[in-house]
C-alpha positions in Angstrom: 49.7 -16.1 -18.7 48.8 -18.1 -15.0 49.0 -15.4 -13.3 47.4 -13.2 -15.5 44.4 -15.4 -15.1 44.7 -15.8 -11.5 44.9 -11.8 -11.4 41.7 -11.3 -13.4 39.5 -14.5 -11.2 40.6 -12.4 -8.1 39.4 -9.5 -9.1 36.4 -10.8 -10.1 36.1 -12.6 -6.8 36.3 -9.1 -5.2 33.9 -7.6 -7.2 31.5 -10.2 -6.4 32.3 -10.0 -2.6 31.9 -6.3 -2.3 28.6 -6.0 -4.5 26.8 -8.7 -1.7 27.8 -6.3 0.8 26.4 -3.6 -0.6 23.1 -5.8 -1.1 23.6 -6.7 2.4 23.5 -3.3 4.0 20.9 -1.3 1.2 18.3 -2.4 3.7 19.5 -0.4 6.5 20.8 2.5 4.1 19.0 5.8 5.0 19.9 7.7 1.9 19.3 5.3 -0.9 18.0 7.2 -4.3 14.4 5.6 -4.9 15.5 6.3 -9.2 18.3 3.9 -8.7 17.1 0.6 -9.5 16.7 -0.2 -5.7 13.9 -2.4 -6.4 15.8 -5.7 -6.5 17.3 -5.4 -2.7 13.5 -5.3 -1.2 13.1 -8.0 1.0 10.3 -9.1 -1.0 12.5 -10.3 -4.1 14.9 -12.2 -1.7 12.2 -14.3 -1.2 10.6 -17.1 -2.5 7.8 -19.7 -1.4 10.4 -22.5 -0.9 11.7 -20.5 2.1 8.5 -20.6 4.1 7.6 -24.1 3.2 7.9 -25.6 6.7 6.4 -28.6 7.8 5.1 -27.9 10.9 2.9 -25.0 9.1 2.1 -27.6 5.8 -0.9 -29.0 7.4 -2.7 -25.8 8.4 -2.2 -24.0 5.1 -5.1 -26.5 4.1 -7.2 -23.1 5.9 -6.1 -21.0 3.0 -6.4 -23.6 0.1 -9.8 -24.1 1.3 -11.0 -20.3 1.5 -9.2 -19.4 -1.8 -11.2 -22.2 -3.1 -14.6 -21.6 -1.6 -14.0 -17.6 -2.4 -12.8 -18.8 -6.4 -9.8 -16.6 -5.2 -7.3 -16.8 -8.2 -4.3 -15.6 -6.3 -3.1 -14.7 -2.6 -0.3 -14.0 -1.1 0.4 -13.8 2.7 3.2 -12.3 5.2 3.4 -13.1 9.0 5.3 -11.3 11.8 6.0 -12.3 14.7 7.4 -9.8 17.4 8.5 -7.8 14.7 10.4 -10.7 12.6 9.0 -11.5 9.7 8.6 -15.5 10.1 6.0 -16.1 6.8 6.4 -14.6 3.5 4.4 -17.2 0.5 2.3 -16.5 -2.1 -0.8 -19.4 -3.3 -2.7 -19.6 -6.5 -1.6 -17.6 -9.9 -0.2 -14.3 -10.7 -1.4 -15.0 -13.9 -3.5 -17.8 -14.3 -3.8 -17.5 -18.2 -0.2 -18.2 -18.0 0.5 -20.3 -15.3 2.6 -18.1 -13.3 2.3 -18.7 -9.4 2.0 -15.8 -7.3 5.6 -15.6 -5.3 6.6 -13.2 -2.4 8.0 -10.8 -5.3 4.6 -10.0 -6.2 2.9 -6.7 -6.8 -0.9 -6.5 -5.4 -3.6 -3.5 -5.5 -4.0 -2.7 -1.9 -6.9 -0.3 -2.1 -7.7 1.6 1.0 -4.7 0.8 2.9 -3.1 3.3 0.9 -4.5 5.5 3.3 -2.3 4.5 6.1 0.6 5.4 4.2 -0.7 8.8 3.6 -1.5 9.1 6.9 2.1 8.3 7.9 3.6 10.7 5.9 1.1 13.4 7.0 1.9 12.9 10.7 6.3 12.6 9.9 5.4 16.1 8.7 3.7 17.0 11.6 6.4 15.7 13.7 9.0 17.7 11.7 6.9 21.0 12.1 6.2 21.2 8.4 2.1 21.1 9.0 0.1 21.2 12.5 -3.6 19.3 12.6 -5.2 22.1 12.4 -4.1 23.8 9.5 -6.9 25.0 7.1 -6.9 22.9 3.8 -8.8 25.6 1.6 -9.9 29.1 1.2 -7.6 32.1 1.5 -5.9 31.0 4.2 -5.8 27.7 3.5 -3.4 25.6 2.3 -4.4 24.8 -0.9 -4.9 28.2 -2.2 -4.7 27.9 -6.0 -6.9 30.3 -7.4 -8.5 27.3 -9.1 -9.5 26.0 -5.7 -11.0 29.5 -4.3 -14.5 29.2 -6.2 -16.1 27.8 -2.8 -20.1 27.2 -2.9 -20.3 25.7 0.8 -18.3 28.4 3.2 -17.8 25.8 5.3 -14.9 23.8 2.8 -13.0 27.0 5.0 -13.2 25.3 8.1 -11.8 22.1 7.3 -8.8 21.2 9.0 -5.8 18.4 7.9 -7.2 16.4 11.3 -10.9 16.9 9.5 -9.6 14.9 6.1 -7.5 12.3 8.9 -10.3 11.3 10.9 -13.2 11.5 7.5 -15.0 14.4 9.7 -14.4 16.8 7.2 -18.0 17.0 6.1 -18.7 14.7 3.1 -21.0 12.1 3.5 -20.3 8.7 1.6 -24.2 8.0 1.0 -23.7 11.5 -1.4 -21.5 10.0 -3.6 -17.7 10.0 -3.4 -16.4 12.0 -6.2 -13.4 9.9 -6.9 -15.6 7.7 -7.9 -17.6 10.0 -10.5 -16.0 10.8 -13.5 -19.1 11.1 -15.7 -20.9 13.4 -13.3 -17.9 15.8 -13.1 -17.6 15.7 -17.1 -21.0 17.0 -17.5 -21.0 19.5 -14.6 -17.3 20.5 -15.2 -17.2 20.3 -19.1 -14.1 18.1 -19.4 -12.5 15.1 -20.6 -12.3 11.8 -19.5 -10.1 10.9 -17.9 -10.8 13.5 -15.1 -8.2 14.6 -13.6 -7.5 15.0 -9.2 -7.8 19.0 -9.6 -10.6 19.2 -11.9 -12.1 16.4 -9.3 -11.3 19.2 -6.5 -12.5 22.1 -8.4 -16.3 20.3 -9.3 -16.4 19.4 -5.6 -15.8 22.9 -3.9 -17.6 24.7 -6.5 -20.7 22.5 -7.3 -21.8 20.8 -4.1 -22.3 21.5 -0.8 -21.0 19.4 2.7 -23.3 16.8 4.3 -22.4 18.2 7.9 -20.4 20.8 9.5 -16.8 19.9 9.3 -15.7 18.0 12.9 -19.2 17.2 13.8 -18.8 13.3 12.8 -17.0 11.2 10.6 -18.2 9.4 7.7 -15.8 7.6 5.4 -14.0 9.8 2.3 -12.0 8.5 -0.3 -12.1 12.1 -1.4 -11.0 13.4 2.1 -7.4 11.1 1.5 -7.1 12.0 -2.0 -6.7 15.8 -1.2 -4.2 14.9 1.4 -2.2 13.5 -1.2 -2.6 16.9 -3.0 -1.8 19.0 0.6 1.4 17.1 0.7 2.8 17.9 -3.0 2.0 21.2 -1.7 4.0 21.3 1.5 6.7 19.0 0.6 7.1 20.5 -3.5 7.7 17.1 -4.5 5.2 14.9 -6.3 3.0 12.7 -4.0 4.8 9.0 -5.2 8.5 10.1 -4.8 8.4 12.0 -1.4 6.7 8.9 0.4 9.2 6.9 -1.1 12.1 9.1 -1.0 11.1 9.9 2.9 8.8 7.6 4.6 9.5 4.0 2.8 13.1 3.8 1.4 14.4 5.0 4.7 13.1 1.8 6.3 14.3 -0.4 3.8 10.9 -0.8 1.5 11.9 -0.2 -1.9 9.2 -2.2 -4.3 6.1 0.1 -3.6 4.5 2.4 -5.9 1.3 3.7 -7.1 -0.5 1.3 -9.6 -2.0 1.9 -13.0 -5.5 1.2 -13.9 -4.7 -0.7 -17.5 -3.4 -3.6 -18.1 -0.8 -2.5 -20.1 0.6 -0.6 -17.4 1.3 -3.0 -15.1 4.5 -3.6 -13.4 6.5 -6.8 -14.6 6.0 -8.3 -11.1 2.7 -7.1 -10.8 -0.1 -9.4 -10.8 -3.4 -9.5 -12.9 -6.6 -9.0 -11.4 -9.9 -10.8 -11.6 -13.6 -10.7 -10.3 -16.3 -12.9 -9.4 -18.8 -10.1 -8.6 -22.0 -9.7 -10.9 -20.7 -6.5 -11.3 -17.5 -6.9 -13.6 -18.2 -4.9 -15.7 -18.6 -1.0 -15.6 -18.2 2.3 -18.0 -14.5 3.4 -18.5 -13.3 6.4 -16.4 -11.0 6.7 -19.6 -13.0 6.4 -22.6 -17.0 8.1 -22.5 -19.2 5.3 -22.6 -17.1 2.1 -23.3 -17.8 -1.1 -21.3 -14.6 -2.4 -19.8 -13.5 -4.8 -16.9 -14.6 -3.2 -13.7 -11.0 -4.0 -12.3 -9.1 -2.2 -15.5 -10.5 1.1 -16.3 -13.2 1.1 -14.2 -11.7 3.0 -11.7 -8.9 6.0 -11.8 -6.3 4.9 -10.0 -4.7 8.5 -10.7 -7.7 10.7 -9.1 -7.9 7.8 -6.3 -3.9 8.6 -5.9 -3.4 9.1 -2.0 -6.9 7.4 -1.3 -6.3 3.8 -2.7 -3.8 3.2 -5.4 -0.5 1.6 -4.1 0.5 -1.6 -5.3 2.9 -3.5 -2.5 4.2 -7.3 -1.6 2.6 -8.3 1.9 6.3 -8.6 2.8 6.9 -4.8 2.5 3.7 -3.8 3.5 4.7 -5.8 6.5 7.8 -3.8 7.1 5.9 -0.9 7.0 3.7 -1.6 10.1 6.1 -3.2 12.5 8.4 0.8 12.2 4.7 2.2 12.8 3.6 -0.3 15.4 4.8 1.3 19.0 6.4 -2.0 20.0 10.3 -1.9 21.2 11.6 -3.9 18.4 12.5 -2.3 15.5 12.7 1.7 15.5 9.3 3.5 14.6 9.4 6.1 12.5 6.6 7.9 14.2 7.1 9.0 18.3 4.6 7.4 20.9 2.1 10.3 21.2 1.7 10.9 17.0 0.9 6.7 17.6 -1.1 7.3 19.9 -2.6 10.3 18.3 -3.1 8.1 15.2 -5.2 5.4 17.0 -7.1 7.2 20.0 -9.8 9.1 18.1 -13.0 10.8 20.0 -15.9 8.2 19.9 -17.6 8.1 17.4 -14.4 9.6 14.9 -12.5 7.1 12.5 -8.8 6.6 13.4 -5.9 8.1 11.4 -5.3 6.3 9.1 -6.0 2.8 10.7 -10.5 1.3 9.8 -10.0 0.5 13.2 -8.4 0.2 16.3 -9.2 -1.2 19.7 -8.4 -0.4 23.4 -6.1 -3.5 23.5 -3.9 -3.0 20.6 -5.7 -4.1 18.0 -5.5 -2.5 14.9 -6.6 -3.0 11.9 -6.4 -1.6 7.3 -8.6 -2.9 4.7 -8.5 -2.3 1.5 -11.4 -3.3 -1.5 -11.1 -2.4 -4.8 -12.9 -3.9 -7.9 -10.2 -7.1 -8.6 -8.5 -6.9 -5.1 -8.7 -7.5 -1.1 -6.2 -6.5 1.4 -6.0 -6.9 4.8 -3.2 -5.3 7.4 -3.1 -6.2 10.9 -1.5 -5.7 14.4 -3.1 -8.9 16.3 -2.0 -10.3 19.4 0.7 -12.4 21.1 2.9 -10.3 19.2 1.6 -11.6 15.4 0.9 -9.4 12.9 0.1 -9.8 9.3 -1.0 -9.1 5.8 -3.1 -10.9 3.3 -3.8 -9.6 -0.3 -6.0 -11.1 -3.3 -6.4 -10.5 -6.6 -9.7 -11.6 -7.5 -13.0 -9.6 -5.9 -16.3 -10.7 -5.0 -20.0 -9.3 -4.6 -18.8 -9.3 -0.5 -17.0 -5.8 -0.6 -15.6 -4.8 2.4 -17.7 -7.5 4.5 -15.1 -9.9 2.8 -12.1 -8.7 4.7 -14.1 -9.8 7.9 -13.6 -13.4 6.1 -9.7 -12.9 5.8 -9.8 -11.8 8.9 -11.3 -15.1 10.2 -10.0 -17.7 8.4 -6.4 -16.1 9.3 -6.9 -15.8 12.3 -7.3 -19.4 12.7 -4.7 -20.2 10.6 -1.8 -18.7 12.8 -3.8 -20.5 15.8 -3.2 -23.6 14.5 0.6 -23.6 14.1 1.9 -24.7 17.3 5.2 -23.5 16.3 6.4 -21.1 14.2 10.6 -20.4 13.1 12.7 -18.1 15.3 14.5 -16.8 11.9 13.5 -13.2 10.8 13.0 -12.7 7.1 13.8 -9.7 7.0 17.2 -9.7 7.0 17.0 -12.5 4.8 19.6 -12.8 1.7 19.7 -16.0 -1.2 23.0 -17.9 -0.8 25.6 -17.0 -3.2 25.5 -18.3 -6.7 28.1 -20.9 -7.8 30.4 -18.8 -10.4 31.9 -20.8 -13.2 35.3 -19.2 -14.9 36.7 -19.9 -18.7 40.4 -20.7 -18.6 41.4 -17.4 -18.8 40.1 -16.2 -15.7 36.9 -14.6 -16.7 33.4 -15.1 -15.4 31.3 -15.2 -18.6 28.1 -14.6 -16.6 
């Protein structure tokens, strides 16, 4: 009977031993299947705000206490780098203040526009595998969206644009027209449809009932639209859907396995996903879901589905993190993009928006904001080797000029840390739980 007992606590021993290896090395696995529950080995739910509780960075947290409190900021959450090791992963306020629940590394934030980086990564990883070249037409005939849907064309010109037109917002729609993610009840009058409006009926009203601004590749001027379609071109390309291919073949291969595209209602959100809040006069707006109803401009104000590509992945500052330091031409860790495509990405004509990035500077500076009705993100490649990523959930009457505040007051909060760990989250994993066995040998947990 002993050694019957002894047999069974030994093989659950192993089991145990072998299952934290496998945690161990999922980050670095290449293959992993994004439909296989991976979501618990992302580096963001090995983490909590214990871990980067130090004291010698105590004292000049007080700068983000302070801004989330001058802002009304109901929750935040913060990752820093440091030459490529992540050294800072905590999250401040609530997840859900109705609740009480803190906001923790785990947690899920709307990051808005700097979706569009990660569409703009998996468009150039294309490139760079010859599935797509820049100048590929996007529509008409020829191009490569050619659904019959797509070919009733008012404007000629929608031929001329290119995949580099959509990249750099040059492709000929001017923001001050109107952005038609952005206008559901216009497109079910002129279109005859149902809300919610869907991305190709969104496509269809825009080729066929309006013309461009300018010719396409004569300027830039900013297109949630433009991004959108890409999202569309590489469903196309790829015959996967949008969601799975970037996380089947840009983000899982790195190790980021807790990204995804969000949901617009509330009761769609994902369990470690945070609610969202606003402080703007303008919280409230007409439903993109149902004609006429008033609704919180942060839930149903806005569909995330048509915005897609554009500006609708949720992420943990942590991941978002691990994203930019593989995309971030620095010797550390491997980029998943070659030097040229980088500097391809970041080296646009004057007066042409980067790939991708809002902005980028001749020193290295580069920068992805995102600003949605009940969130603010912030991405950035700073210097002396620090990068970092701020998100909120609450929004404010400052719109994208409020990401110029993040920008600030972090800025000055990693300047006044005169020293920061050598450790690298990223490869972080939690101790080992204590197991407790019955008298027979079995683990009852």
């Amino acid at each position: 009977m002993v050694t019957r007992a002894i047999s069974k606590k030994a093989i659950a021993l192993s089991l145990v031993f072998f299952a934290e290896i496998f945690i161990s090395l999922s980050e670095r696995s290449m293959s992993l299947d994004i439909e296989s529950g991976v979501a618990g080995n992302a580096v963001s739910h090995r983490l909590n705000n214990n871990i980067s509780s130090y004291p010698q960075v105590a004292e000049a947290e007080q700068e983000i206490h302070e801004f989330l409190e001058k802002w009304d900021v109901v929750g935040a959450s913060v990752a820093i780098a440091k030459n490529e090791r992540l050294i800072y992963a905590k999250g401040f306020g609530y997840a859900d203040r109705e609740k009480g629940i803190e906001v923790e590394p785990r947690n899920l934030f709307r990051v808005a526009s700097v979706s569009k980086l990660i569409t703009a990564v998996a468009v150039m990883q294309l490139m760079e595998e010859g599935k797509l070249n820049l100048k590929d037409h996007v529509f008409g005939e020829n191009g490569i969206l050619d659904d019959p849907s797509f070919l009733n064309i008012r404007d000629p010109r929608v031929k001329d644009i290119t995949i580099y037109h959509l990249l750099t917002h040059a492709a000929g729609w001017d923001k001050y027209s109107g952005d038609p993610v952005f206008m559901p009840y216009a497109i079910k009058r002129e279109m005859d449809a149902d809300l919610p409006i869907d991305l190709e009926t969104t496509i269809r009203y825009t080729l066929s009932k309006r013309t461009l601004d300018f010719d396409p590749g004569s300027r830039s001027s900013y297109s949630n639209f433009g991004y959108a379609v890409l999202g569309k071109v590489i469903e196309r390309l790829t015959r996967m859907d949008y969601e799975n291919y970037v996380n089947s073949r840009v983000l899982n291969p790195i190790g980021i396995y807790d990204m995804h595209l969000g949901h617009a209602m509330p009761g769609k959100r994902y369990s470690n996903e945070v609610k969202y809040y606003s402080n703007s006069r303008y919280h409230t707006a007409y439903s993109s879901y149902e004609y006429r109803k008033k609704v919180p401009s942060y839930y149903g104000g806005n569909n995330l589905k048509v915005l897609g590509a554009a500006g609708a992945w949720i992420a943990s500052p942590a991941e978002l993190l691990k994203l930019l330091v593989h995309i971030n031409g620095r010797n550390g860790k491997r980029d998943i993009l070659n030097d040229t495509t980088l500097h391809q990405m970041t080296h646009t004509p004057p007066g042409f928006k980067p790939i991708g990035w809002v902005s980028t500077t001749y020193n290295g500076i580069w920068k992805r904001s995102g600003t949605l009705s009940g969130t603010s993100a912030l991405m950035k490649k700073g210097r002396n080797g620090f990068s970092w990523v701020m998100v909120l959930n609450t929004s404010n009457d400052q719109g994208h000029e409020f990401t110029y505040e993040i920008d600030e007051m972090m800025s000055s909060f990693i300047d006044r840390v005169d020293q920061w760990p050598g450790h690298d989250l990223f490869h972080y994993n939690p101790p080992r739980p204590l197991y407790t066995y019955t008298k027979d040998g079995n683990n009852p947990y």
